[in-house]
MIZARO-211148 format. One record per residue (C-alpha): residue in one letter; x, y, z. Coordinates in steps of 0.05 Angstrom, whole numbers, plus 5000, padded with zeros to 4 digits. Example, Ala and Ser with C-alpha at 12.3 -4.5 7.8 and 13.67 -1.06 7.14 Angstrom:
! residues 2
+------+------+------+------+
: rest :    u :    v :    w :
+------+------+------+------+
:    A : 5246 : 4910 : 5156 :
:    S : 5273 : 4979 : 5143 :
+------+------+------+------+
! end
This chain:
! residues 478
+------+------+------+------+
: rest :    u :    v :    w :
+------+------+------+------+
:    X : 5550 : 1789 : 7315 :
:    X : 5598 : 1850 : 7287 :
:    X : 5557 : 1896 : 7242 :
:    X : 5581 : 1960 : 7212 :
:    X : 5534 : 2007 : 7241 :
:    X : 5541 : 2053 : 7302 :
:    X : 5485 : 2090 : 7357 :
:    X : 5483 : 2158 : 7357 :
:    X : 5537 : 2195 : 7407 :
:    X : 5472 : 2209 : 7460 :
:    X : 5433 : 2159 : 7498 :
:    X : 5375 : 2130 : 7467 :
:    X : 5326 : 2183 : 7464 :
:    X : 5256 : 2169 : 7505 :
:    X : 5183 : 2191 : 7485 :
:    X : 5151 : 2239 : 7533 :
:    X : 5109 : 2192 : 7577 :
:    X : 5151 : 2131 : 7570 :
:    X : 5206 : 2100 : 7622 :
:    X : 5271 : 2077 : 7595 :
:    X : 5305 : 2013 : 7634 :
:    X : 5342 : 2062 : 7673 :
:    X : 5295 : 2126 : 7685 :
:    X : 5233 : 2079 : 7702 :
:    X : 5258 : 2048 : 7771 :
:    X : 5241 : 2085 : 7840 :
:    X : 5290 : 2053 : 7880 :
:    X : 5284 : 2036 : 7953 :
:    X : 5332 : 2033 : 7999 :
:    X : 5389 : 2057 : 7952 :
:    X : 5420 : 2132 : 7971 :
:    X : 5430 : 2190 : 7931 :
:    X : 5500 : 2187 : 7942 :
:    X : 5497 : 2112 : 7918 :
:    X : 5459 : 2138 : 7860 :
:    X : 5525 : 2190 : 7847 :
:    X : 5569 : 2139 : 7853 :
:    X : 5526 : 2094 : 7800 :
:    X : 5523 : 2143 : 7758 :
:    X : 5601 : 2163 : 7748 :
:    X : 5611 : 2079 : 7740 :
:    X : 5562 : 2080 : 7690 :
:    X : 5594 : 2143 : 7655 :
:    X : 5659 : 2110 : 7655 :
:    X : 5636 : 2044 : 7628 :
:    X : 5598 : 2085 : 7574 :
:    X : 5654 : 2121 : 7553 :
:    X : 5608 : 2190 : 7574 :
:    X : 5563 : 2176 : 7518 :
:    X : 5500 : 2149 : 7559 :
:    X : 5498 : 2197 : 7611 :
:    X : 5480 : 2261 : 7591 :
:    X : 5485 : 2329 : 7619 :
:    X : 5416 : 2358 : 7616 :
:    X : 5426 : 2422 : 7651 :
:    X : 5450 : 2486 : 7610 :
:    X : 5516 : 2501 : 7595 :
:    X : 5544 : 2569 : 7618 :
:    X : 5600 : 2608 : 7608 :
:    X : 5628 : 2654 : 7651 :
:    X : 5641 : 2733 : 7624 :
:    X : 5684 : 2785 : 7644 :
:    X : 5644 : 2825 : 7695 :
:    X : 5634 : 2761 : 7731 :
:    X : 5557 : 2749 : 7699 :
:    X : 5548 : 2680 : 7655 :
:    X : 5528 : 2675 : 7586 :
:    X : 5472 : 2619 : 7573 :
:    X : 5478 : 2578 : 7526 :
:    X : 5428 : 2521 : 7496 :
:    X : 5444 : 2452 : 7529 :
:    X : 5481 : 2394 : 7486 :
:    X : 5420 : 2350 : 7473 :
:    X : 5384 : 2407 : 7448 :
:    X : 5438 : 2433 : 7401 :
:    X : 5447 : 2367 : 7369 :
:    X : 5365 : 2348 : 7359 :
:    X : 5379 : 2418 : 7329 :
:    X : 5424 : 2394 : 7286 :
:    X : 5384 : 2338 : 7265 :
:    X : 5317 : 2373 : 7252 :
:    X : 5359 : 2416 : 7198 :
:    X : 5381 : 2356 : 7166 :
:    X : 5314 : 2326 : 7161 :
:    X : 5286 : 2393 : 7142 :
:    X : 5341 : 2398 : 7080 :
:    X : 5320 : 2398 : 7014 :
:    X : 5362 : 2337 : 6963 :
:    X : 5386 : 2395 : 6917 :
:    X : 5383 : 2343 : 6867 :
:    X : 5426 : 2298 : 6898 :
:    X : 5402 : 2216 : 6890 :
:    X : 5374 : 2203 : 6970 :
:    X : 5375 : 2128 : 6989 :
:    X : 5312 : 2088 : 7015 :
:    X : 5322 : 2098 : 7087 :
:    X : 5334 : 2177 : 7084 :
:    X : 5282 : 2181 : 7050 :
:    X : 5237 : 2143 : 7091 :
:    X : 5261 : 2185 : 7158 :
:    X : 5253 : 2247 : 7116 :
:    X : 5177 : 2228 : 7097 :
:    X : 5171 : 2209 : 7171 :
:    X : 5185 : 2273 : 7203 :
:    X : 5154 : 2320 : 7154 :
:    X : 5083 : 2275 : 7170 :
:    X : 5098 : 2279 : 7243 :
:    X : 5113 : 2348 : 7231 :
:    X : 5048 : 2378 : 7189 :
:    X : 4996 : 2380 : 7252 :
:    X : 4939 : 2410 : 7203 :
:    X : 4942 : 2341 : 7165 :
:    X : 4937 : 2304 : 7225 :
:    X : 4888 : 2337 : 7250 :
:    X : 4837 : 2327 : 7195 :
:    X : 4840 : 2245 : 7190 :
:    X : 4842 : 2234 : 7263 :
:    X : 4853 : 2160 : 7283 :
:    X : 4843 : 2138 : 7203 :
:    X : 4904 : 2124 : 7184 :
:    X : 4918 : 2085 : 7253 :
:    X : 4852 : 2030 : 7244 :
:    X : 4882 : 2028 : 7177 :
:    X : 4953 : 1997 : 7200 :
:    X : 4918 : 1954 : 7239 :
:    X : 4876 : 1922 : 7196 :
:    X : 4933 : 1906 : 7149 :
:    X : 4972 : 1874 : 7214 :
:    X : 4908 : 1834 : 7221 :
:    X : 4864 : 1867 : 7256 :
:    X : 4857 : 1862 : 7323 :
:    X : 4819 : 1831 : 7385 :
:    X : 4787 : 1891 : 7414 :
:    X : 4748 : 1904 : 7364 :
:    X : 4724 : 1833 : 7344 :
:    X : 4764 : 1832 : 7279 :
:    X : 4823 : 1799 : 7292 :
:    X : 4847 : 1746 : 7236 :
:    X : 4895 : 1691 : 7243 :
:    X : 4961 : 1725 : 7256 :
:    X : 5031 : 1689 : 7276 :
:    X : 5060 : 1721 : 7342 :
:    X : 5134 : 1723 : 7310 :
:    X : 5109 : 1741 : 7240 :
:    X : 5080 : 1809 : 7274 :
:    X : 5136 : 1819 : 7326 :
:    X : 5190 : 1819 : 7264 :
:    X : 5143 : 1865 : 7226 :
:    X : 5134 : 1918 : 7281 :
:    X : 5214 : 1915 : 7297 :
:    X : 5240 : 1920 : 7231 :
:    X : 5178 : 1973 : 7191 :
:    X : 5161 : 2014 : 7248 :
:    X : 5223 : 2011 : 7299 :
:    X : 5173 : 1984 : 7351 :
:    X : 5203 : 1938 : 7406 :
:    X : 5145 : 1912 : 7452 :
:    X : 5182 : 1854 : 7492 :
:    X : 5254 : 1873 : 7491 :
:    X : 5292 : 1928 : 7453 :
:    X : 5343 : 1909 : 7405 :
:    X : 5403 : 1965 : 7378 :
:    X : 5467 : 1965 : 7354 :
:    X : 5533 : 1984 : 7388 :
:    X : 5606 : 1964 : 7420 :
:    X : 5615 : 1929 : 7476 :
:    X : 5651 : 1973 : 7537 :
:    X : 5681 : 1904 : 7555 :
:    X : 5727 : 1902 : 7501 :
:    X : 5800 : 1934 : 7496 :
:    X : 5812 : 2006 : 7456 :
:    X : 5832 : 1973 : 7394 :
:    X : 5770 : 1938 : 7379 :
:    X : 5719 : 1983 : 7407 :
:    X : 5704 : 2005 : 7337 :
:    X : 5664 : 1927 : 7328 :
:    X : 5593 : 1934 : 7337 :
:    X : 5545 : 1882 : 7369 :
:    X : 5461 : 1874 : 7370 :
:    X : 5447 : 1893 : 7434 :
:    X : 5387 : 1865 : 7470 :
:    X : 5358 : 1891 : 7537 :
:    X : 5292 : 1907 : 7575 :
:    X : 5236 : 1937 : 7533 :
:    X : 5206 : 2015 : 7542 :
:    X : 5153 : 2022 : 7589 :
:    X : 5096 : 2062 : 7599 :
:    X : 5088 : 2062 : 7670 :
:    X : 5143 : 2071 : 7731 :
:    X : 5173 : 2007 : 7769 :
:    X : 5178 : 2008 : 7839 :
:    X : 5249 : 1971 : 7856 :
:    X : 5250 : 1938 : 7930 :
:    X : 5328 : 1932 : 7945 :
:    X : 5313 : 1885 : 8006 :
:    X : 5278 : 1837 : 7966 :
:    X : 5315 : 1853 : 7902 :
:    X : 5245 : 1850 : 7864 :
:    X : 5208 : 1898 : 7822 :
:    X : 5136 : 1915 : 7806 :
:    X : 5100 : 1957 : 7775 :
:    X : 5066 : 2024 : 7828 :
:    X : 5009 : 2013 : 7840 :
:    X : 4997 : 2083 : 7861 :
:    X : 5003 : 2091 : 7777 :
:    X : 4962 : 2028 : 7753 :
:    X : 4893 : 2070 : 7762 :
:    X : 4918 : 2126 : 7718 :
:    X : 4947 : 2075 : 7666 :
:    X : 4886 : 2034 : 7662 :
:    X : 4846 : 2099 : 7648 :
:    X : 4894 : 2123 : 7598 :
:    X : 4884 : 2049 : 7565 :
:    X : 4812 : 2070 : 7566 :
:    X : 4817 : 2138 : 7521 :
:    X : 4860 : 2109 : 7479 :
:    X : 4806 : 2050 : 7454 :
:    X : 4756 : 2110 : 7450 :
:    X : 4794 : 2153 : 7406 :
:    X : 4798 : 2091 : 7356 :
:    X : 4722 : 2081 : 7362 :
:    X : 4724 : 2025 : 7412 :
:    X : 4652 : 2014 : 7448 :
:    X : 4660 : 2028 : 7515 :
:    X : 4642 : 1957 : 7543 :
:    X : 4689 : 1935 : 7502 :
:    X : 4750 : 1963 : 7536 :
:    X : 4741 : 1929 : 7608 :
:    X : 4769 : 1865 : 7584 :
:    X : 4825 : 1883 : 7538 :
:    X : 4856 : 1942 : 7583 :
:    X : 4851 : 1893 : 7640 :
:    X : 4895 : 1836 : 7603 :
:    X : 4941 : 1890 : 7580 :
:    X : 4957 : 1920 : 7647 :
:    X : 4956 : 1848 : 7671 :
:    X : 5018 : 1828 : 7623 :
:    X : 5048 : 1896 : 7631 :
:    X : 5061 : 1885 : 7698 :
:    X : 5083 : 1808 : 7697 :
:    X : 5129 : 1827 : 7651 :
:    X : 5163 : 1891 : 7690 :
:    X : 5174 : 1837 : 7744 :
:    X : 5235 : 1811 : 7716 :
:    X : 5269 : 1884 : 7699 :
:    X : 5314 : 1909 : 7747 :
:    X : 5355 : 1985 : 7753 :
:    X : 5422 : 1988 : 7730 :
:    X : 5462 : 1981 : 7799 :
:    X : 5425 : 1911 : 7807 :
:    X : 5448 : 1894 : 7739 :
:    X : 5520 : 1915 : 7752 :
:    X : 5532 : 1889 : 7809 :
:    X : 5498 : 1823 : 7791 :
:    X : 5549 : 1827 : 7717 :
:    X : 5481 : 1814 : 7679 :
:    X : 5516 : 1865 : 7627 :
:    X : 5541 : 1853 : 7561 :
:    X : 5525 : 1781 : 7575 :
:    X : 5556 : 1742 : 7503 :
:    X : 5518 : 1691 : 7474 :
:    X : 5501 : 1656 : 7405 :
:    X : 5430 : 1669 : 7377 :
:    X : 5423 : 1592 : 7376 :
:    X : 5438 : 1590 : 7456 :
:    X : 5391 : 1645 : 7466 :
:    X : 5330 : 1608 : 7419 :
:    X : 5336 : 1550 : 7470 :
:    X : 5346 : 1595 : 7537 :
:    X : 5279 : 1634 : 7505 :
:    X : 5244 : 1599 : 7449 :
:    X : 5173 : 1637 : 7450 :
:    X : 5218 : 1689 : 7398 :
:    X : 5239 : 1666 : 7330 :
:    X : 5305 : 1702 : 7350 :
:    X : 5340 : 1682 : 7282 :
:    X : 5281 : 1715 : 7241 :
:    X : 5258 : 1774 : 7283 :
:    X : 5341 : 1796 : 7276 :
:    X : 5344 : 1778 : 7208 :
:    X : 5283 : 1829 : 7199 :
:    X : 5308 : 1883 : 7243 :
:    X : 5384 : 1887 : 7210 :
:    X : 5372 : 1868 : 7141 :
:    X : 5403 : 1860 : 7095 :
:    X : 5466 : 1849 : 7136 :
:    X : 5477 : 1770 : 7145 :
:    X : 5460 : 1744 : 7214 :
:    X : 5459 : 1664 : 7229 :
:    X : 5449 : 1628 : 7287 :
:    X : 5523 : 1630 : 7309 :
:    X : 5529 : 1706 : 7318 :
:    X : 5536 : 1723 : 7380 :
:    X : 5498 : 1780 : 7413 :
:    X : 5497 : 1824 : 7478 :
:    X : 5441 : 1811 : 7527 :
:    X : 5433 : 1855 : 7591 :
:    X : 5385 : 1824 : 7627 :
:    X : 5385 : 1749 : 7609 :
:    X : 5341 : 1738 : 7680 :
:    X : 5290 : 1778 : 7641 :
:    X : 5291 : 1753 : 7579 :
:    X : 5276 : 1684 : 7598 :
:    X : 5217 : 1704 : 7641 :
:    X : 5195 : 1746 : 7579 :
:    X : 5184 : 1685 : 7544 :
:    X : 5156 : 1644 : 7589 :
:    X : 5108 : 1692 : 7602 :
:    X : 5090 : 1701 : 7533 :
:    X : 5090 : 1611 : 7524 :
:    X : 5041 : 1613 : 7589 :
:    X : 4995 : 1660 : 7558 :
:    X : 4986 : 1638 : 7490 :
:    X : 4959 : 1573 : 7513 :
:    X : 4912 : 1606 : 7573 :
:    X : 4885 : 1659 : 7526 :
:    X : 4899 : 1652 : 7453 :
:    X : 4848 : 1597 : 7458 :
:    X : 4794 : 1653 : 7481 :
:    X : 4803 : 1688 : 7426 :
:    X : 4820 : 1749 : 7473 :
:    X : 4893 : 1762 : 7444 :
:    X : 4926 : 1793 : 7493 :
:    X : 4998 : 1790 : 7461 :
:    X : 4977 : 1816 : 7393 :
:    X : 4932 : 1876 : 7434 :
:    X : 5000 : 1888 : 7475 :
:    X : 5047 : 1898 : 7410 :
:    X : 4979 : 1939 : 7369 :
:    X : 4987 : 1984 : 7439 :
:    X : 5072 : 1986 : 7429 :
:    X : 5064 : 2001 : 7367 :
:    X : 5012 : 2057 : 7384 :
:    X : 5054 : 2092 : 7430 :
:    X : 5112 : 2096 : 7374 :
:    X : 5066 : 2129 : 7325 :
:    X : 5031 : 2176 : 7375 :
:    X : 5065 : 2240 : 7348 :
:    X : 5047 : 2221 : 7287 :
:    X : 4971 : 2223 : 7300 :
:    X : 4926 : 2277 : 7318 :
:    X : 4932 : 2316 : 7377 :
:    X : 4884 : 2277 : 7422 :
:    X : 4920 : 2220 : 7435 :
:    X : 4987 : 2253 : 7450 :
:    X : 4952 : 2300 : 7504 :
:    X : 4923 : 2227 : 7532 :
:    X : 4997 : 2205 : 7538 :
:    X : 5016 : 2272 : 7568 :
:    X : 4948 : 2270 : 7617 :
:    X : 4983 : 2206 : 7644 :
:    X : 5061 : 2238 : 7640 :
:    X : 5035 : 2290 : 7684 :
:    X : 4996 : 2228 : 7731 :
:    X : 5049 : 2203 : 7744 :
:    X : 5090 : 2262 : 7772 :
:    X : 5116 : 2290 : 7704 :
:    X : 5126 : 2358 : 7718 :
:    X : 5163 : 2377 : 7665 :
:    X : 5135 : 2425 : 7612 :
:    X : 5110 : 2395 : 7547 :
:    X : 5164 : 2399 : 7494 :
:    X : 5148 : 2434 : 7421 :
:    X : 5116 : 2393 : 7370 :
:    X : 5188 : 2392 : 7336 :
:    X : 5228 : 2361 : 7391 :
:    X : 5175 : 2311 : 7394 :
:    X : 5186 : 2291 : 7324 :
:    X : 5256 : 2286 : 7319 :
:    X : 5260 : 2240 : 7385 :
:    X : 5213 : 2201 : 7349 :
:    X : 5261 : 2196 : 7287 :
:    X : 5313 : 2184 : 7317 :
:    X : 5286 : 2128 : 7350 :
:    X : 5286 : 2091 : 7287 :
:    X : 5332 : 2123 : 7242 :
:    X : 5393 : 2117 : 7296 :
:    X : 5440 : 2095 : 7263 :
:    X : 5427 : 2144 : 7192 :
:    X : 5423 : 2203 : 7233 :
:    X : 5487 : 2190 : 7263 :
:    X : 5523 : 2182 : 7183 :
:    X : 5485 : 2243 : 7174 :
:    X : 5512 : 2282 : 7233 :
:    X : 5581 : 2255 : 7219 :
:    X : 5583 : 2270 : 7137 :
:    X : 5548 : 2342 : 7155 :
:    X : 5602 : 2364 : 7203 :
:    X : 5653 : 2333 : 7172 :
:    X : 5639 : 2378 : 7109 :
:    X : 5631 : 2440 : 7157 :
:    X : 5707 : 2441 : 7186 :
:    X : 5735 : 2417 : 7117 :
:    X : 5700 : 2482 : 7086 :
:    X : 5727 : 2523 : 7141 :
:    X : 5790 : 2498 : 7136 :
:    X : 5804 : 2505 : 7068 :
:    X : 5763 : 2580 : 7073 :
:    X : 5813 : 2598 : 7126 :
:    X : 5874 : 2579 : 7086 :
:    X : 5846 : 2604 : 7024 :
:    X : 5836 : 2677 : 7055 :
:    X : 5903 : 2670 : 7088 :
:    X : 5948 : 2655 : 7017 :
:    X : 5893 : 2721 : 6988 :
:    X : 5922 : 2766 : 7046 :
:    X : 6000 : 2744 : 7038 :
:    X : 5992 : 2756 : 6965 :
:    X : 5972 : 2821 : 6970 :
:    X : 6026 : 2822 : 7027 :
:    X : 6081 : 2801 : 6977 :
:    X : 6136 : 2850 : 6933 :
:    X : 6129 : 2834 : 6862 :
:    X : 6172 : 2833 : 6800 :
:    X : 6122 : 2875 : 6764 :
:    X : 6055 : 2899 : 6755 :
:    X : 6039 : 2842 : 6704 :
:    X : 6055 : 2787 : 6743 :
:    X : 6014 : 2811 : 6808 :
:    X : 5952 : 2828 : 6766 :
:    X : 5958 : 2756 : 6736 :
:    X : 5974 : 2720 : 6803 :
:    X : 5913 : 2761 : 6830 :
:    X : 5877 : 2748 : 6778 :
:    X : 5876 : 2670 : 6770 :
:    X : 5874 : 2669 : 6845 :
:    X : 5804 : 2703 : 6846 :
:    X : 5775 : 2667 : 6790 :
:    X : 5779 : 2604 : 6845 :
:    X : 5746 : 2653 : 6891 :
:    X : 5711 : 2614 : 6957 :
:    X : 5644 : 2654 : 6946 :
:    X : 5596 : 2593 : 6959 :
:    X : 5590 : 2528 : 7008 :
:    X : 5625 : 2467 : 6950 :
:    X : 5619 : 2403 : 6958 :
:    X : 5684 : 2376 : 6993 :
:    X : 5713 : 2345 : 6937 :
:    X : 5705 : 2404 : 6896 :
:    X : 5734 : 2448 : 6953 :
:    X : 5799 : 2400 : 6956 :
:    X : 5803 : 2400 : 6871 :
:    X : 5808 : 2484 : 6884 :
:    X : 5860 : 2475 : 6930 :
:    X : 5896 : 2427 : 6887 :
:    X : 5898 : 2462 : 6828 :
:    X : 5919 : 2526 : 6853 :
:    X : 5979 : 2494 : 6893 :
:    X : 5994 : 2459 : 6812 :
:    X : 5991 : 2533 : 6795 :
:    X : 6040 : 2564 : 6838 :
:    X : 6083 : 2511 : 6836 :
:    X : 6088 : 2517 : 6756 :
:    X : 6079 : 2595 : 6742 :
:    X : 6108 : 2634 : 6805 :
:    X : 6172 : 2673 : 6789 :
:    X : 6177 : 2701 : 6862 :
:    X : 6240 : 2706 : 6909 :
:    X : 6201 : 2713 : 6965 :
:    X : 6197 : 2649 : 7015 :
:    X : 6143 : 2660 : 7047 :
:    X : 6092 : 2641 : 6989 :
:    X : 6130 : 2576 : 6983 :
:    X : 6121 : 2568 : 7059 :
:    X : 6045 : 2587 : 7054 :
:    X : 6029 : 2547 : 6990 :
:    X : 6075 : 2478 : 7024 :
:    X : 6032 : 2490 : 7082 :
:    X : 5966 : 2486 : 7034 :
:    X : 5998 : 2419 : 7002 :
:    X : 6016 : 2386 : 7075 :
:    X : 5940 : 2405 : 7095 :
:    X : 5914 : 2375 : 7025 :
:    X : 5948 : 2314 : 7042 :
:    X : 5936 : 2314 : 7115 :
:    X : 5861 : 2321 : 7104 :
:    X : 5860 : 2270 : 7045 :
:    X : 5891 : 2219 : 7096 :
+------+------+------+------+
! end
């Protein structure tokens, strides 16, 4: 299906701990040189938009020495924590800025956090039903909660699901925008066996995972022999699931990209979703039917993602064990992490580091801006767009505006009169403060109505300056 919507111009951002479908995979039997080479196709395909440059950027200075500068990624989240931190100055915010607003001043205020503790996360899950682990699990429909963790709390536990354009397509129509769907986030590496052309999950990691499974159920009051059972069944589907994901080179050179097909062809190809409704949720209130078509990566996965998910509701709904609900209560936990005390985050970070994570732990603020973005993508990216937009149009029409001051001042005038009036008027418009762009284009429009009525000067180059302030006006306004 088109949609009007776009991804932000950086790769989907990954929480600290967590493996996307192309960072998770230690591959065997594939060569760093190989790896290059994947890369710069992948760059290509992606326009440069997926593949990052994480190192710093330098520039080079005059006695030979190099000025550091703060890398790309950074500077934008930058740019994004201001505009979450901005006040509305009055101005009417929508629903959804709201909402990411709210979201990353709670992830934000640590103190708060602090003092309720896991509260506020046995809350959600007693109004998604409970769950399992704790013996309080009500009747819940599978689909009914999947569609409620995707489209409330941007929480994908079987496959992820974006918007954005297909690389496919010719430069005309790479403004169209398509769902997306592709392998899920997860927690733990995949081991990728190029001879075989299987994955699985390392085992070297499992041991680390289950214990981190462990802490978790004891920071949310969870009796110890209580968490034997459930951690087991959720490693257990964890890892039958990761055996159908594959690296990107696999997928490339197997064309399992930007595979097109109707949501209708995909219900019957994978009928354990309610594809129709859990889309409906996740993009509403565009209008999505079952003839859209969407853009799977990994349609080999997908189908074993459902099967696995048919086999176990019959083996173990029926025990009243729940493994798929615990699974998606566990997604959704990891999504809301930095939004809950301090404990559970430095569990997720005991098994980062586990796992060979030597990176150092990022501020509190980075951590809650990745988070945002993760499901405020797409109004982030407006955001970003509007702000900077407003920035060069302010410069722009600052620059001129200081420009026409100084050739006024420049100029030989009748008399005395007439310059103190020109000067005057002009400074009455003066560009003391940041306007709202309309307001900065209205300034420049009047005072090109201005000179254009009241100037009685011989001189051209005031006509040149003020016909290059109309061409910009109408430039601009294009």
């Amino acid at each position: 299906m088109e949609i009007s919507c776009s991804s932000l111009p950086f790769s989907r951002l990954s929480k600290s701990g967590s493996y996307t479908s192309e960072e998770r995979h230690s591959v065997k039997g594939v060569s760093n040189e190989d790896n290059r080479e994947l890369d710069k196709k992948k760059e290509a395909r992606t326009g440069g938009k997926v593949r990052m440059r994480r190192e710093t950027d330098f520039q080079g200075k005059s006695d030979g020495q190099q000025v550091k500068f703060p890398d790309r990624k950074t500077a934008l989240l930058k740019t994004i924590k201001e505009i979450l931190e901005a006040p509305e100055k009055g101005v009417s915010v929508n629903a959804a800025e709201q909402k990411a607003k709210k979201y990353f001043s709670t992830c934000m205020d640590a103190e708060s956090t602090e003092k309720v503790g896991s509260k506020p996360f046995l809350t959600l899950i007693q109004q998604l039903g409970g769950w399992a682990v704790s013996n309080g699990l009500n009747r819940t429909d599978f689909n009914t909660t999947l569609a409620l963790l995707m489209s409330q709390y941007s929480t994908f536990p079987f496959f992820s699901v974006y918007a954005g354009s297909d690389s496919g397509e010719k430069q005309a129509a790479s403004s169209q925008h398509y769902i997306q769907i592709d392998e899920p986030y997860f927690q733990f590496p995949i081991d990728w066996n190029s001879k075989t052309q299987k994955s699985k999950a390392s085992t070297r990691y499992l041991r680390p995972f289950y214990m981190s499974c462990g802490q978790y159920l004891a920071l949310l009051g969870v009796p110890s022999n209580q968490t034997t059972q459930h951690c087991g069944l959720y490693i257990s589907l964890s890892t039958t699931l990761a055996l159908a994901t594959a690296p990107l080179h696999y997928r490339l050179s197997q064309k399992l990209l930007y595979h097109r097909i109707t949501i209708q062809e995909l219900q019957t190809l994978a009928p354990a979703i309610d594809w129709l409704a859990c889309l409906q949720a996740t993009f509403q209130p565009l209008p999505i039917s079952q003839s859209d078509l969407v853009l799977v990566h990994n349609l080999p996965y997908i189908i074993h993602m459902s099967q696995t998910i048919s086999i176990w509701q019959v083996q173990h709904e029926m025990m009243g064990t729940r493994p798929l609900h615990t699974y998606m209560i566990f997604s959704l936990l990891h999504t809301l992490i930095p939004a809950l005390d301090s404990r559970f985050f430095q569990t997720m970070r005991n098994f980062s580091i586990a796992t060979g994570d030597t990176q150092e732990e990022i501020p509190r603020w980075l951590r809650c801006v990745q988070q945002t973005e993760r499901g405020f993508d797409t109004l982030l990216s407006n955001a970003i767009r509007k702000r900077h937009a407003q920035k060069e149009a302010e410069e722009l029409i600052h620059d001129v505006y200081l420009s026409l001051k100084k050739k006024l001042t420049d100029l030989s005038w009748r008399d005395n009169r007439s310059s103190a009036f020109i000067l005057n008027k002009v400074c009455c418009e003066s560009y003391t403060k940041p306007y709202p762009t309309e307001t900065v284009w209205i300034i420049v429009q009047r005072l090109c109505i201005f000179f254009r009525s009241n100037l009685l000067i011989r001189d051209s180059p005031l006509k040149q300056i003020t016909s290059v302030m109309q061409n910009s006006t109408i430039s601009m306004q294009r």
